[in-house]
C-alpha positions as CSV (number, residue, x, y, z in Angstrom):
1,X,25.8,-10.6,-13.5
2,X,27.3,-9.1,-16.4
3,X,25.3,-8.6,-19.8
4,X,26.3,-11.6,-21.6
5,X,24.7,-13.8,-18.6
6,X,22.1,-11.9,-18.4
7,X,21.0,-11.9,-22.3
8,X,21.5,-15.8,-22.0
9,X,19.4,-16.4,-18.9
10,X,16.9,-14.0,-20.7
11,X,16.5,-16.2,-23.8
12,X,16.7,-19.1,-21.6
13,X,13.8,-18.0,-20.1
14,X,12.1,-17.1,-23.0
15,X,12.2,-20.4,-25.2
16,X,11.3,-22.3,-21.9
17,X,7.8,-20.2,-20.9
18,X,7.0,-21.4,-24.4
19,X,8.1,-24.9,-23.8
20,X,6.6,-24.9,-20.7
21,X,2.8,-23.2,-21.7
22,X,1.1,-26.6,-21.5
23,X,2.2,-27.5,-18.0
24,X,1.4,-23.5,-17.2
25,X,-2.2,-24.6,-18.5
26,X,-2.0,-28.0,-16.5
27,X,-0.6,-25.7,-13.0
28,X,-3.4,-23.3,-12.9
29,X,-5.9,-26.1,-13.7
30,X,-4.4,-27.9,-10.6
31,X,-4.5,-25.1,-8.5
32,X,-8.3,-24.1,-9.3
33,X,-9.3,-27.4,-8.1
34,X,-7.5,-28.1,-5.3
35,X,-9.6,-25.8,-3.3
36,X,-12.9,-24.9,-2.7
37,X,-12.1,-21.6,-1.0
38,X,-8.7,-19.8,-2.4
39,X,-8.1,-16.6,-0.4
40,X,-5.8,-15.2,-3.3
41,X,-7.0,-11.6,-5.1
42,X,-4.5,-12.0,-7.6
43,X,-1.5,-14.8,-8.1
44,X,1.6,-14.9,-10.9
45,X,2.8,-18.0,-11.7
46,X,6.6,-19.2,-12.9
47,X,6.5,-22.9,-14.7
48,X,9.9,-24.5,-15.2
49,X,13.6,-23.2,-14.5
50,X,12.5,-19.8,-13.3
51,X,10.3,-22.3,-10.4
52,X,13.1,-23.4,-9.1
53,X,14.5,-19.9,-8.5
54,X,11.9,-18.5,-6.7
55,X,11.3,-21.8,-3.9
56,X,12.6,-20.8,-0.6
57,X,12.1,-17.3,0.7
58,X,11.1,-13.4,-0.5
59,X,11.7,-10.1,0.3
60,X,11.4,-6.5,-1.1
61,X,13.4,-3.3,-1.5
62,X,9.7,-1.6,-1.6
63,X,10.6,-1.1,-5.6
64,X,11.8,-5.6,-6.5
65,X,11.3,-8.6,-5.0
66,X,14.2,-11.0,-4.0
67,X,13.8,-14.0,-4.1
68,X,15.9,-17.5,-3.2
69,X,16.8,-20.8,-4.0
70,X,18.5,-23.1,-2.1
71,X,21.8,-21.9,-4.0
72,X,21.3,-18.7,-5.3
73,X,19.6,-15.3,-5.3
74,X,17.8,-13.4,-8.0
75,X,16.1,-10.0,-8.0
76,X,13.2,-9.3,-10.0
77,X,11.2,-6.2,-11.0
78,X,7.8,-6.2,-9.1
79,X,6.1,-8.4,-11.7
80,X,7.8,-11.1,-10.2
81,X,9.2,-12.3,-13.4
82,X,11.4,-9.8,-14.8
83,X,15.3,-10.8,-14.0
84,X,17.0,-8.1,-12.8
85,X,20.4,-9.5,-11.2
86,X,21.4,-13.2,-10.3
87,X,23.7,-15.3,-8.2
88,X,23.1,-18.8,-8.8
89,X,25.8,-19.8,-7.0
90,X,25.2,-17.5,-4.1
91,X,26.4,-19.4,-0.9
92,X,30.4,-18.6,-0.4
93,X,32.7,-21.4,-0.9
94,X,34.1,-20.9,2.2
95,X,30.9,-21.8,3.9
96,X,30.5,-24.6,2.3
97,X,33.6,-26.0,2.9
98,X,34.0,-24.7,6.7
99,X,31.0,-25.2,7.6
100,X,28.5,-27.6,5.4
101,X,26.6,-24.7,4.2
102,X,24.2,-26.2,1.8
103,X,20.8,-24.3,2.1
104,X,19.6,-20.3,1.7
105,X,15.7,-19.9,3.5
106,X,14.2,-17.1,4.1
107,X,14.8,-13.6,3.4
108,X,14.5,-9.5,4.8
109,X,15.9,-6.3,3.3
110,X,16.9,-3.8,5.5
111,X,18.9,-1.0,4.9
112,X,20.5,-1.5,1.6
113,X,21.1,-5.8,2.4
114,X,19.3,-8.8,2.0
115,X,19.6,-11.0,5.3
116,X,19.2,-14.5,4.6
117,X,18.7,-17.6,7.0
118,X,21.7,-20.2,5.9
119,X,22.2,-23.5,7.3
120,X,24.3,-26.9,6.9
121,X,21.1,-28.6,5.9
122,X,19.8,-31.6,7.9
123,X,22.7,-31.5,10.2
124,X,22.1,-28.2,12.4
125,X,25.3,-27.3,14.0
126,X,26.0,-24.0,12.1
127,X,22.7,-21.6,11.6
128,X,24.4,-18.8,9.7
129,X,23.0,-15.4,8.8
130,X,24.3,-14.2,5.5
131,X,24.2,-10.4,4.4
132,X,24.1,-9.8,1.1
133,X,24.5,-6.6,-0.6
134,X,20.8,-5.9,-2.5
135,X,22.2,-3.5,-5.0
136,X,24.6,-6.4,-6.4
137,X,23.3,-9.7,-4.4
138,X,27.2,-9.4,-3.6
139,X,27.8,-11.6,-0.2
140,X,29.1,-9.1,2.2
141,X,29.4,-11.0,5.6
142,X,27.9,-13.7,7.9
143,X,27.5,-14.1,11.2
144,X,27.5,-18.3,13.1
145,X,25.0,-18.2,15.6
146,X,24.3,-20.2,18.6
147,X,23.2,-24.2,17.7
148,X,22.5,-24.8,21.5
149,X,20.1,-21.9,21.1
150,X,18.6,-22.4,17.3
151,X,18.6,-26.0,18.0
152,X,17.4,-27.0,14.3
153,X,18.7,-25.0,11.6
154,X,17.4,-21.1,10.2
155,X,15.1,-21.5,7.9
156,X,14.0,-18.1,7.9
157,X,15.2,-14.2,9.3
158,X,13.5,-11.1,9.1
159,X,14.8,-7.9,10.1
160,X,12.2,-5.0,11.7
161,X,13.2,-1.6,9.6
162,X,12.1,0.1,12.5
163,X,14.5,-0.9,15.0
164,X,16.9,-2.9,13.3
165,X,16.6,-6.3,15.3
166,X,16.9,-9.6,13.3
167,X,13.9,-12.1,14.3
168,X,14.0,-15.7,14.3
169,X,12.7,-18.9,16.1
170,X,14.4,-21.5,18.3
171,X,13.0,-24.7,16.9
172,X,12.0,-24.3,12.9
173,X,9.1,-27.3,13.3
174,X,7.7,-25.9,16.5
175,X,9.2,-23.4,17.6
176,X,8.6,-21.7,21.2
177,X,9.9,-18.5,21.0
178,X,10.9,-15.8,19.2
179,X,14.8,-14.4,19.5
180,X,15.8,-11.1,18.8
181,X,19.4,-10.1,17.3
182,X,20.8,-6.2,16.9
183,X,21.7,-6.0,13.3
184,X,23.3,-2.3,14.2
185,X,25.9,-4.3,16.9
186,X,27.6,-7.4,15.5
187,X,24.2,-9.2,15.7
188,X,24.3,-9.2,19.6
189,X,21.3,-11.3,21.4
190,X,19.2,-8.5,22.7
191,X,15.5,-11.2,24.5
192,X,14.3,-13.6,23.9
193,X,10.2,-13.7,23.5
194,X,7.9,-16.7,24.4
195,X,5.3,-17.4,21.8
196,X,1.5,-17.8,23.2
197,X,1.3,-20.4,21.2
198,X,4.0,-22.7,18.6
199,X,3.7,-21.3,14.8
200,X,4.4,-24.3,13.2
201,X,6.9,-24.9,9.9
202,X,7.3,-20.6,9.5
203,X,9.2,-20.2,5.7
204,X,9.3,-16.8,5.9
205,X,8.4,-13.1,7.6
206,X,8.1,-9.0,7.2
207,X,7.4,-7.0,9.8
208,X,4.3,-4.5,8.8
209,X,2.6,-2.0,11.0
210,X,4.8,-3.2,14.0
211,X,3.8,-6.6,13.4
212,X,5.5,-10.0,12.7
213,X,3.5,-11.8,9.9
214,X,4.8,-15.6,9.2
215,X,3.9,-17.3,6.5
216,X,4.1,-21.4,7.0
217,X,3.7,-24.8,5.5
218,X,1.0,-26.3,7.7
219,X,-1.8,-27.9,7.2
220,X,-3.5,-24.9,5.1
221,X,-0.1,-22.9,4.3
222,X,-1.6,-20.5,6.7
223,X,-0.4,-16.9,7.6
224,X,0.1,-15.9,11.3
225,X,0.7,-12.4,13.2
226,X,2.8,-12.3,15.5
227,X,3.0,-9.4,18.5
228,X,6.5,-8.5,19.0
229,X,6.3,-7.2,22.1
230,X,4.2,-10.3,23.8
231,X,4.5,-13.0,21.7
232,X,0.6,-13.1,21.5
233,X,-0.2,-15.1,18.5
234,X,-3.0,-14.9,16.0
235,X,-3.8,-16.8,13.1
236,X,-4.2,-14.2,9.8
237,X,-5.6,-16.4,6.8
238,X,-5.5,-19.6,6.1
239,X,-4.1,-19.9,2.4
240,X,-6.1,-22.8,1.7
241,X,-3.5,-24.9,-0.6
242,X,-3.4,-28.4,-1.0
243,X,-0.6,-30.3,-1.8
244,X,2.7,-28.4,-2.8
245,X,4.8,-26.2,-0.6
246,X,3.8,-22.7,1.5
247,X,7.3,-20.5,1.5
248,X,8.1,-16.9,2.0
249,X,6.2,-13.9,2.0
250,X,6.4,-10.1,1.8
251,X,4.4,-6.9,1.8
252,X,4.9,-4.5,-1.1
253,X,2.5,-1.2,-1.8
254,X,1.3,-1.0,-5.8
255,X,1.0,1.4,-8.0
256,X,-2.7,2.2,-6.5
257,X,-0.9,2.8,-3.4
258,X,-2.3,-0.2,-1.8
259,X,-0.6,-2.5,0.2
260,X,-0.5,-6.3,-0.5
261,X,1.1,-9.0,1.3
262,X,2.8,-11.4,-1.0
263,X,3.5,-14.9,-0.3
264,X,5.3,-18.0,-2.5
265,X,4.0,-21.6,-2.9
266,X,5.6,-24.4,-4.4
267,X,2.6,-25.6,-6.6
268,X,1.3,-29.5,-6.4
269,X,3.7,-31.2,-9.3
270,X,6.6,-28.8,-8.3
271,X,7.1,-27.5,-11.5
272,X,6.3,-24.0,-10.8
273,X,6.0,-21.3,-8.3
274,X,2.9,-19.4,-7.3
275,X,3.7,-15.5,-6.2
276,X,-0.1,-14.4,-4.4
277,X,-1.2,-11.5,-3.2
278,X,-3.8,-11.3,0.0
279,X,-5.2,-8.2,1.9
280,X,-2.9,-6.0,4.0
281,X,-4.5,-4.7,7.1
């Protein structure tokens, strides 16, 4: 994004956060009463046009978050908030026209790229894996994975910065089990790993401590952990949200040097974006 875009999508921002302080007011007023028990410790919230940028998944580089759209990418300083870089036209033309691409889900950084779940929305023959560069959110490369396998779109990836291996699900609604992809060998199928039991509508997933987290839009928005060795499956938290949309989720260590998980909701209205932090174990 060069500077002039970027000083323009800054005062952009600014004169609508002050257009949009009532219905910041009117969001949080919502969201305090839509719950009796919010498991939050701390939330951010994004009213208006910067809302819509921040709706599908997250990740981290450990120092920004990333965060998608179902067209573009943006990367943010850790508050969230702070633009950093933008694509808001980040699906290639070439997908869209080859391919129907119309729809970026979930993200996970690993190793200098953001990996990003991309698919011909509603229609399901192509789920794509985009790689994207994190420095410059340039798009670097995709790879077309198999439909008769991922029978209903990729709504979400995450990579394991341990080994490498891209995780996804076979079924986005209820999905049965987990398939694992090598990253480090032209995405080759390396097992496939039955869940204990279906995590249901997962938006998004980090691996922390050797564990797959999942963050989903059930009933309660809930959090699962995943075992990546057995499937075993254990609910985490529920997030308690009524009304809106549950999306992606991170984990990123503070200044303190605590680690937080983050995870993104779509608030009631759908005017803005909650970012909320919940314990790390």
């Amino acid at each position: 994004m060069s500077m002039f875009q970027i000083i323009i999508t800054k005062l952009i921002s600014t004169v609508l956060a002050i257009v949009f302080i009532p219905f910041s007011a009117l969001t949080h007023g919502i969201d305090f009463f839509s719950s009796a028990e919010h498991t939050d410790t701390a939330k951010t919230n994004v009213v208006g046009l910067g809302a819509i940028f921040r709706s599908q998944g997250m990740t981290t580089d450990g120092e920004d978050f990333f965060f998608s759209s179902k067209t573009t990418l943006i990367r943010t300083k850790n508050d969230a908030k702070t633009v950093i870089d933008a694509d808001y036209s980040a699906i290639p033309d070439e997908l869209k026209k080859k391919y129907g691409i119309a729809h970026i889900g979930g993200l996970s950084y690993y190793n200098g790229y953001i990996y990003a779940g991309l698919e011909d929305s509603k229609v399901w023959d192509y789920p794509i894996v985009g790689i994207y560069d994190a420095e410059t959110l340039d798009f670097v490369d995709y790879y077309i994975m198999d439909c008769e396998v991922i029978t209903r779109g990729l709504p979400w990836v995450c990579v394991d910065g341990e080994t490498g291996y891209l995780y996804c699900t076979d079924h986005s609604k209820q999905p049965t089990k987990l398939l694992v992809y090598d990253t480090n060998d032209k995405m080759k199928f390396v097992q496939e790993i039955p869940l204990s039991f279906s995590v249901p509508s997962i938006q998004g997933a980090e691996f922390y401590n050797g564990t797959l987290y999942a963050a989903t839009n059930d009933e309660t928005k809930a959090i699962y952990k995943i075992d990546p060795e057995n499937g075993e499956v254990e609910k985490y938290l529920d997030r308690n949200l009524l009304g809106g949309e549950g999306e992606g989720m991170t984990f990123i260590t503070k200044e303190n040097g605590k680690t937080v998980l983050v995870a993104m909701d779509m608030g009631t209205l759908f005017i803005n974006a909650f970012i909320r932090e919940y314990p790390a174990e």
